[in-house]
Each structure stands twice: as structure tokens, then as C-alpha cells.
N, C-alpha and C positions, 0 to 999 in steps of 0.2 A: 537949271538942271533938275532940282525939283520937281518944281513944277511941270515940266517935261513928266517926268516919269509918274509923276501923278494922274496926269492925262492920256497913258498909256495903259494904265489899271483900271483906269474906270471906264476904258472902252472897252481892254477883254473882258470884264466884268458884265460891263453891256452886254456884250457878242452872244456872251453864255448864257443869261438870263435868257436873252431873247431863241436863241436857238434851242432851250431847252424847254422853253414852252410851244414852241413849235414843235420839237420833238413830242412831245409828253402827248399834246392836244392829236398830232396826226394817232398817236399809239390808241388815245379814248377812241377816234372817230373810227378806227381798225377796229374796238373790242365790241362799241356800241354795232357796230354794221353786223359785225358777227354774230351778235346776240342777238338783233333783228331778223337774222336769218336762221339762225337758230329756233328763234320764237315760230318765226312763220312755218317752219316744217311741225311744229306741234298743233294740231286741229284743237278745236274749241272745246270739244268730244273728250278728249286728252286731258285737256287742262282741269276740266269738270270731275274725271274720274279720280283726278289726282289729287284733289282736292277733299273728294268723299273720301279716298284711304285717310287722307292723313286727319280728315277730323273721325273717322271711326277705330285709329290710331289712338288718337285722343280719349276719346272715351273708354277704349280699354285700359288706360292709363290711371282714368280717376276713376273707375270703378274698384281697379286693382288697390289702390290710394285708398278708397272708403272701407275694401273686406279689411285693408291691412288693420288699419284702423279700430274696425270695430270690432276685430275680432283681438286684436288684444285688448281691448276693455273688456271685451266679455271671458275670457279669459283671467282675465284681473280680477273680475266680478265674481266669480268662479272659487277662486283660493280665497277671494276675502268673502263669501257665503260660508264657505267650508271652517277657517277662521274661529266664524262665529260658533259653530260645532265645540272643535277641540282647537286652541283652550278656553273660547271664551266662554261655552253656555259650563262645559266642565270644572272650569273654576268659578263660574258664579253658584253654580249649584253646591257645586264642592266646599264652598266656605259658609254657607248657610245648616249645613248637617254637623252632626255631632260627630269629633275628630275620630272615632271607633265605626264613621260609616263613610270617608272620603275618599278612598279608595274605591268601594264599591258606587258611587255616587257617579264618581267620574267615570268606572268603569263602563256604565251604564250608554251613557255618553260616547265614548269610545267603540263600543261595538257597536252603533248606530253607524258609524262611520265604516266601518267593513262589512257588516252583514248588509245593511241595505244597497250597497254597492252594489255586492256583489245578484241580490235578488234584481236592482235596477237593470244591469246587464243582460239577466233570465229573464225577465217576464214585465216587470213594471212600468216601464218606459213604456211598454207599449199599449199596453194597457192605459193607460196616462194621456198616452200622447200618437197612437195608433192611431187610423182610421177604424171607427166604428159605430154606435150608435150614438143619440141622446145622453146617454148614461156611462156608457164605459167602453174604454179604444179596445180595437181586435187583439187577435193575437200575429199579425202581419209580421210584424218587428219585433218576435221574440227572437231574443241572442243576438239582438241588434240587427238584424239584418236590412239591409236597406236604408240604414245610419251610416252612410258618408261623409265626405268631404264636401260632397255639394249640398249647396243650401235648399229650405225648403219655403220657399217664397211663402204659403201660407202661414209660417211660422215665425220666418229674420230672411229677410233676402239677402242680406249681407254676410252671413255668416257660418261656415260650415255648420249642416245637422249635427256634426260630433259634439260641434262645442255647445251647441242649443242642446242637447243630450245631459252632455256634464254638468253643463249651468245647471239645467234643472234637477239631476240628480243633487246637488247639494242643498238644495230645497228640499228634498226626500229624506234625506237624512234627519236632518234637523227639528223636522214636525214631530217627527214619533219622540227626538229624544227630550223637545220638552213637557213632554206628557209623565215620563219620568219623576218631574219636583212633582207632581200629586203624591206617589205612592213609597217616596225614599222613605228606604230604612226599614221596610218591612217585605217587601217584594222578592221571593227568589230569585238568582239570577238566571237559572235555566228558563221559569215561569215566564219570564221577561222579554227573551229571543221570541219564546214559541211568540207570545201574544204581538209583539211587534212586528214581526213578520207577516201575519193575521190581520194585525190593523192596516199594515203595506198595503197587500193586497187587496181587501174588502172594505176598505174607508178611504184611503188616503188615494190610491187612485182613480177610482170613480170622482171623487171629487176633484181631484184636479183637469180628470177628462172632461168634466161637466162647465168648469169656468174657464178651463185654456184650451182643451182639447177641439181637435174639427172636429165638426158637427154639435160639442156640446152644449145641452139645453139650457145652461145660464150663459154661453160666451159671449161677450159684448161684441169683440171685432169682428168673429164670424158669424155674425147673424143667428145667435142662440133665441131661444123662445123668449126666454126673459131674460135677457141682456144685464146682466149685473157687471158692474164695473169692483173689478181687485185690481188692482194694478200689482201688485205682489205678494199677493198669499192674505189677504186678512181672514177670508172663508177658507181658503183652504189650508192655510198654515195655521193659522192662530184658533179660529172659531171651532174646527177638527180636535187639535190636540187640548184646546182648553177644557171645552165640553168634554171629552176623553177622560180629562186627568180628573174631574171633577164626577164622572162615573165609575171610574176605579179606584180612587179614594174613596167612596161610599160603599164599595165594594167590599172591597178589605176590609173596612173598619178602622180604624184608629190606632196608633200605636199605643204600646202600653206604656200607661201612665197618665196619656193625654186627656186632660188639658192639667191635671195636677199636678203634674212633674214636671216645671219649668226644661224646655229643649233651645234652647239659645244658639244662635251660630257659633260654630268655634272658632273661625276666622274670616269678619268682615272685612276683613285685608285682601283673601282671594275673593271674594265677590266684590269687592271694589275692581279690583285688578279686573276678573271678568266680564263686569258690567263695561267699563270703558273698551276692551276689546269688543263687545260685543255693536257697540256703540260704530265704532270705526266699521267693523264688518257688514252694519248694518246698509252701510252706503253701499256696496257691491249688491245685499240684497232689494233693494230699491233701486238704484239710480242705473244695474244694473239688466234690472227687469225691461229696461229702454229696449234691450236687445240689441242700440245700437251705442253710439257715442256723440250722439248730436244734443240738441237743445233738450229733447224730451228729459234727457238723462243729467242736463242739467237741472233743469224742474223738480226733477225727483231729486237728486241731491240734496238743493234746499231746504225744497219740505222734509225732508227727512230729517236734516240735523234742525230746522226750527220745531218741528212737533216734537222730537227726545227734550229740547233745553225748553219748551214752554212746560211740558209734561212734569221734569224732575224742579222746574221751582212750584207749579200746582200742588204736588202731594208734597213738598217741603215744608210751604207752608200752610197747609189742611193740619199736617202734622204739627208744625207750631203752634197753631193755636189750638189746638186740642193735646198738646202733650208738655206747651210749654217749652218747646226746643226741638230743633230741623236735626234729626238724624244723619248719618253716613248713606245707612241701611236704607231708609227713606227717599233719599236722594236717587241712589241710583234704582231705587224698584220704581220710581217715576219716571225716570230715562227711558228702562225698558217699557214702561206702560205708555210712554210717547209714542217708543219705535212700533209698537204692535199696533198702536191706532194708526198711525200715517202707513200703512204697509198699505192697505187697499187705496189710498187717497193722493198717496206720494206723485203717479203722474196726470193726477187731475187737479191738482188744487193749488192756486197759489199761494205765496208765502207765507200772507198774510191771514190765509185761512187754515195753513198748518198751525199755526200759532194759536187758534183759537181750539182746534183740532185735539192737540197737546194738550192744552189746559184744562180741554173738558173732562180729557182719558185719565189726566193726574191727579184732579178732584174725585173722580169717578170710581176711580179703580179703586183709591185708597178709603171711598168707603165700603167697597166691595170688600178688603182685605179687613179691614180695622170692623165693620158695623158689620155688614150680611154674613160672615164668615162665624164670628163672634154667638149669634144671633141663632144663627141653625147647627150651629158646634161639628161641623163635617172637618175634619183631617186632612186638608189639602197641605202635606207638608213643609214647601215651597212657594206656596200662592201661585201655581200654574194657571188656575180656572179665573184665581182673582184676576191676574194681569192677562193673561190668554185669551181666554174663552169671555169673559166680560172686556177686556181693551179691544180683541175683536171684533166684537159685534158693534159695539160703540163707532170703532173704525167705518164699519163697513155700513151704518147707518148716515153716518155724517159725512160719509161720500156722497153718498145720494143728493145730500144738502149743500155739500159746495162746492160739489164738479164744473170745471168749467172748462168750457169751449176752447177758450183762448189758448188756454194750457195744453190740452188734448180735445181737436174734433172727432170725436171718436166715430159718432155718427153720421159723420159727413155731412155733405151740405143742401141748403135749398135751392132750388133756381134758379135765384140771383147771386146763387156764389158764396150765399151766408152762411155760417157753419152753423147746423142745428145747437139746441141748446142741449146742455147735460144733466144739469144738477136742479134740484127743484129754486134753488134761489136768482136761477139764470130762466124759470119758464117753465121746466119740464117738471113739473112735480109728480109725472107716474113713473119716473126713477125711482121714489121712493118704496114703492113698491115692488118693482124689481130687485131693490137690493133686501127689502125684506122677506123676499121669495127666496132668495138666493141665503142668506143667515137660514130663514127655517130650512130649509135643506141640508145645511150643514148641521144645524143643529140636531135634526131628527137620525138623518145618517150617521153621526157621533154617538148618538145615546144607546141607538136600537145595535148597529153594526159591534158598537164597545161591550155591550151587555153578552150580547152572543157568544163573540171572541172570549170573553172573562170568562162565561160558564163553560166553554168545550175545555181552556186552559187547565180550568181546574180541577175541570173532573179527570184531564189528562195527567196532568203532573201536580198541581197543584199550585197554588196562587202565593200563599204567604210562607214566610219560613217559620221555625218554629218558636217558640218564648223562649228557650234559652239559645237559640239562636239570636233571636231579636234583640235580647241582653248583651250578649258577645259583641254583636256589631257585624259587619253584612265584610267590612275586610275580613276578619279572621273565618267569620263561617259560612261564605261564600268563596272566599280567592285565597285564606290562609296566607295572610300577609298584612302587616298594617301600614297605615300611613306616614306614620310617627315613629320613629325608634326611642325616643323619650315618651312615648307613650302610656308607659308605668312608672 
């Protein structure tokens, strides 16, 4: 009986198996015919077209994918430029003056960050970064006009004009306010707007029209006369304001007392604190200047943090063995004398040339600060010029020397596809000379453009405040307020 009914299962078992793979196969050979006829009413013509949409589908897809992209790194790049402003150059500066001038110090600092805004917005920008000659952009794009949301391929193709605007306006800030450590603690504060707005306009953006700007006569990537390679401001950020602070320190004069009256920082605690901000922010100023978010920007990241840490153990120990012990102070004024050298170099050099880059800005600078400074007894009372204006130029020389191709083809290629050479260690050794065309221009622009500015300032308003001003301290007789409430 079993067995019976066992025999009876594994036939309707059969039955089903087999008819439902007959059912299943007639339902494909139904879907497959359909689809053959299907197919066949769409022409070849059809298939072709439909194919172009959806790969130009595609494309708008990772295009949209790369603005997103890059345009919040430059965006990123942007607040961490600005960053470096307030708090970081404010509290490095800030902890270096004597605590009856840190307010006024930082103040200094701080209206860099509004007023030149707001002049970027009026006129600078365009001037800067307008079309117009050799020398300096139109007035096309005052009040922004014509500063969109679309990008400007000769500029970042990736990336709205607005944000290529703000990027660079945080670079506008920052140049004039470290011109500032030259002449703390003795500078009016009204004295201070006029001339900075002065230098805005009649130094700081000519030069930048000249090495970024279209048409300008040093631009590397658009075909300037003499092609000078910054990758991010070492002429026009650093070499500007150094030479600057180092003309208006000599201007002024000296504060009273100096050099007999011991002026010690009051607190290497906020220029520690600043110098590491300054440090971090530096990456958005460099790795930044990529304009985009690809390989280039990581290059520049690199170099940028290996030249600060090769930079701050060079002057650590320059300083050891001439003082017997690696300072706080010393340490980070060689960070910053790193980042000012790799700022022109950051997207031409590799690692291992930042590293050499660094070491030689950290030996370099610190006997600019310690020996040349000492030597001609000028008042720079921050070391702006020392690290500035000499790590600049250093920068912008020893790009010359170890630009390379690999990192950035900048000037494209030969015939067989090979990327030209950059740097004189790579072949090209009339780099050199383009980038020493490019420093003498800044240089001369700084000295003549600074001098001018100083003398209309002072015949206007006047320059310095007065000795018992200068005794008070620049919070109480400047902004009537001080830093400290235990400050008596």
C-alpha cells in the first residue's frame, strides 16, 4: 500500500515538473518573439541616438559630480584662508606685543577682514582679476558685475566665479594684515585703514593682476611675458607685504626705547596657539590654490605641511647651537618661515624638494632675524620682512630650482607628448630668471608704491601716534579699552 502511494507522488511530481517547464519555456519563447519584434521596429538610427543621450547623460552627471566636488574644497579652502586672518595671524601677532598693545594688535587684523572686503567687492577684484592690461585688470567687474555662478574656464572650470572671487579675496585680506608685525605698537589706527586701503589698491593688486591675472606680464599659465611660477602668493602675498613692512618700519622709526628697553612677548602661549592655526589654515592657502580637488591639491598639501616641519626643526636648531637651547618662540617663527617658502613652490615641487625648500627658509630666515636685523638695527617689530619678505623671495627663487614637470606640466608639452621641463634642475634653467624678474618686480613695486602711500598718509593724517600715546599703549589710546582687566 505504500509503496503504491509512493508511486503515485513521484508521478504527479513528474507531471508538474515536466508541464511547468513547458509552461515556463513556451511563456520565454512568447517574451523572447516579442522582444524580437519589438527590437526589429526600432531602426539602427534609433538605437544610435539613444545611446548618444544617455552617454551625454552621463557626462552631465560627472561633470555635476566634479563642480560638486570641487567646489566644496574651495569653499573649505576659503574659511580655512580666512582662518588664517582671524584668529590665527591675530593671535600670533597678538602674543608677541606687549599686553598694553593686544588689543590694538589684533584690532589691526580684524578690520583687514571688513574693510578689504568690502573695497574687494567695490573695485579690487577687478582690478586683480578683470580683464585688462600687462599690469593691471579693468574696471569691467566693479561691484562685481559679471561675478556669477558660472565659472570662468580661464580661471577654474570647475567652479563658480563667486567662489573663485571669495577664494581669492581671502588672500586680499591677509597680505596687507601681515604688513602690520612691522610697525605694531606705534601706528595710528586711523593712519592704518587710510594706508591699507592705498596699498589695496596701488600694490597689492597690480601684483596680483600681473602673476594671476589674464593677460598678466609674469602669468605662467596664461602665457605672461615672463612666466613666473607662485603657485600661491610667495610674490604676491609674502614678497609685497614683507618688503612693505620692512619700508614702513624704516619709516616710522623705532619705538621708544628700542633696542634698550627690553619688549619681550607677553604671551608665547597666543602665538603658539596662532602659529598652529595658522599652520592648519595654511593647507586651504596652498593646497587650495589647486582650484580644484584632484591630485594637484594633493601635491600641494604635502609640500606644504613637509616645508612648515622641515622649516621649524632648521631654525630650532640654528637656534640651539647658537643659543644653547630650541625655543617655543623659535620653533613656530620656523613653521611660519616654512609655510611662506613653499607658498610659491607648494604645486611644483615634490616632497622631497619641500623638505629641502623648508630647511633652507628655516636656516635662512633665522639669520635674517637673529644676524641682518641685529646688524642694521631697523624696528621690524614682529620680524614681518625677516620671515615675509626674505622667506619669500627665498621661496620664490627655489622654485625656479626645483619645479618639476611631473608635479605640474605647466607648460605643456613637446611633440612627442613629453611635458616641457620647469625648473632649472629638470633642464630649464632660464626659469631662473623669470622668477627673478618676477621677485624684482615685487620688490620694486613694494618699495616705490609703500613709500608714496606713507608720505600722502602722513601728510594727511599722519603716521605714528604720539609718545605718550605710545607709552599708554595703542588699546587705551586707540580703542580706550584694554586687553586684560588685571592689567594693573
Amino acid at each position: 500500500m505504500r509503496l503504491s502511494v509512493a508511486k503515485v507522488f513521484l508521478s504527479l511530481l513528474f507531471v508538474l515538473i515536466v508541464g511547468g517547464s513547458v509552461v515556463g519555456g513556451s511563456r520565454v519563447m512568447a517574451q523572447t518573439g516579442a522582444s524580437a519584434a519589438s527590437t526589429a521596429g526600432i531602426s539602427q538610427t534609433d538605437r544610435i541616438a539613444a545611446l548618444e543621450k544617455q552617454n551625454a547623460d552621463n557626462a552631465v552627471a560627472i561633470a555635476a559630480a566634479q563642480t560638486a566636488g570641487d567646489n566644496a574644497w574651495m569653499l573649505v579652502s576659503a574659511a580655512l584662508v580666512l582662518m588664517m586672518s582671524g584668529p590665527g595671524l591675530a593671535l600670533f601677532y597678538g602674543g608677541l606685543v606687549r599686553k598694553k598693545n593686544i588689543l590694538g594688535t589684533m584690532m589691526q587684523t580684524f578690520a583687514m577682514m571688513a574693510v578689504i572686503t568690502v573695497l574687494w567687492a567695490f573695485v579690487t577684484y577687478s582690478l586683480a582679476f578683470g580683464e585688462g592690461n600687462a599690469f593691471i585688470g579693468g574696471l569691467h567687474n566693479v561691484f562685481l558685475k559679471g561675478v556669477g555662478l558660472a565659472p570662468d574656464p580661464k580661471y577654474a572650470a570647475t567652479i563658480p566665479l563667486q567662489t573663485f572671487m571669495v577664494y581669492q579675496l581671502m588672500f586680499a585680506i591677509i597680505t596687507p594684515a601681515l604688513i602690520t608685525g612691522a610697525f605694531a605698537e606705534r601706528m595710528k589706527f586711523s593712519a592704518m585703514l587710510v594706508f591699507m586701503v592705498l596699498w589695496a589698491l596701488f600694490v597689492y593688486s597690480p601684483m596680483a593682476h600681473m602673476v594671476w591675472g589674464k593677460g598678466g606680464l609674469l602669468n605662467a599659465s596664461l602665457g605672461g611675458r615672463f612666466p613666473t611660477l607662485d603657485f600661491a602668493g610667495g610674490t604676491v602675498v609674502h614678497v609685497t607685504s614683507g618688503v612693505s613692512a620692512l619700508i614702513t618700519a624704516l619709516y616710522l622709526g623705532k619705538r621708544l626705547g628700542y633696542p634698550k628697553v627690553p619688549m619681550p612677548p607677553h604671551s608665547v602661549v597666543l602665538s603658539f596657539i596662532g602659529a598652529c592655526l595658522l599652520w592648519v589654515g595654511w593647507f586651504g592657502f596652498n593646497a587650495g590654490s589647486a582650484l580644484s580637488s584632484g591630485t594637484l591639491a594633493t601635491s600641494a598639501f604635502v609640500a606644504t605641511h613637509f616645508g612648515a616641519a622641515a622649516a621649524a626643526i632648521g631654525w630650532s636648531v640654528a637656534e640651539w647651537i647658537r643659543q644653547g637651547k630650541p625655543s617655543a618662540l623659535g620653533a613656530i617663527s620656523g613653521c611660519v618661515a616654512g609655510l611662506v617658502a613653499i607658498t610659491p613652490a607648494a604645486g611644483f615641487v615634490t616632497p622631497m624638494s619641500a623638505l629641502w625648500i623648508g630647511l633652507i627658509a628655516g636656516v635662512g630666515c633665522y639669520f635674517m632675524v637673529v644676524k641682518v636685523k641685529a646688524a642694521f638695527g631697523y624696528d621690524d617689530s614682529l620680524d614681518a620682512f625677516g620671515v615675509h619678505g626674505a622667506g619669500g623671495t627665498m621661496g620664490a627663487i627655489l622654485t625656479g630650482i626645483f619645479a618639476n614637470s611631473v608635479i605640474n606640466p605647466i607648460f605643456g608639452k613637446d611633440n612627442a607628448g613629453n611635458p616641457l621641463p620647469t625648473g632649472v634642475l629638470e633642464g630649464n634653467a632660464h626659469q631662473l630668471l623669470n622668477q627673478s624678474v618676477g621677485v624684482a618686480i615685487a620688490w620694486s613695486l613694494s618699495i616705490v608704491g609703500t613709500l608714496i602711500i606713507l608720505f600722502i598718509v602722513d601728510k594727511l593724517v599722519g603716521l605714528r601716534v604720539s609718545e605718550d600715546d605710545e607709552r599708554e599703549g595703542l588699546d587705551l589710546s586707540q580703542h580706550g579699552e584694554e586687553g586684560y582687566d588685571w592689567a594693573h
